[in-house]
C-alpha positions in Angstrom: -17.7 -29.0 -16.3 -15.2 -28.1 -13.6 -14.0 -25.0 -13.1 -10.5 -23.6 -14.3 -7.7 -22.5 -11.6 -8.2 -18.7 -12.9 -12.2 -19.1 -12.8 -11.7 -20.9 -9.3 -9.6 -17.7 -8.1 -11.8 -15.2 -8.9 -14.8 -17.4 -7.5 -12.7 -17.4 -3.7 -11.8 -13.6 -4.5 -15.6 -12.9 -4.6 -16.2 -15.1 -1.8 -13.5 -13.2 0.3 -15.1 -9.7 -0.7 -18.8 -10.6 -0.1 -18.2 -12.1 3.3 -15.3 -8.8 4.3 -17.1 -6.3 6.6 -14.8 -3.3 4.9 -12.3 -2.9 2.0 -9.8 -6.0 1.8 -6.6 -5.2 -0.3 -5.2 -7.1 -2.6 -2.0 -7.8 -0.6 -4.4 -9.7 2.0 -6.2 -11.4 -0.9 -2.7 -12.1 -2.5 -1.5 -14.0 1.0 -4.4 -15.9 1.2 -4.7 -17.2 -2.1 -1.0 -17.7 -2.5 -0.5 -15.7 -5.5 0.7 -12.5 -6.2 -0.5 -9.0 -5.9 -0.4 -8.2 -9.2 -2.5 -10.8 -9.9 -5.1 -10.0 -8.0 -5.2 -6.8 -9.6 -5.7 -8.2 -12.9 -8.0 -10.6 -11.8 -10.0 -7.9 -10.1 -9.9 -5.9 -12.9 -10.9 -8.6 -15.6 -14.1 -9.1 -12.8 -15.2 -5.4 -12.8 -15.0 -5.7 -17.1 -17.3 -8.8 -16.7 -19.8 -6.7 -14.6 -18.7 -7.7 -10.9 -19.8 -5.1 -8.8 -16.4 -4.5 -6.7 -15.9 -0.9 -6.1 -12.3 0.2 -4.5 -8.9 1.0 -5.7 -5.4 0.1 -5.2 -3.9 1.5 -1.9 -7.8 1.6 -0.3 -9.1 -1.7 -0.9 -11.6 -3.9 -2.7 -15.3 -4.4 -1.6 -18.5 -5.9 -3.4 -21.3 -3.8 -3.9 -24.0 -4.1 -1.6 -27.6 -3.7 -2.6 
């Protein structure tokens, strides 16, 4: 079963955050995905509600739990 263009976003939005050395905001995820900021946000947000360890904030930055 292929993978929807919101499931697809958030699969390159964890891709970008696991392989960031430091907090990545969402106006640098935004550009890269071609989208905007505010979906990122929600996207990020609807990630964290499904259990995706991202830690951060607006204004700082997003970053993926390490263990």
């Amino acid at each position: 079963m292929a993978l929807t263009p919101v499931d697809n976003r958030r699969a390159r939005i964890s891709q970008i955050l696991r392989s960031a050395n430091g907090p990545v905001t969402a106006i640098e995820i935004a550009k890269r995905l071609l989208v905007g900021e505010r979906t990122i946000y929600r996207d990020i947000a609807a990630m964290k509600a499904c259990g995706s360890p991202i830690e951060g904030a607006a204004g700082f930055g997003y970053m993926m739990r390490r263990k």
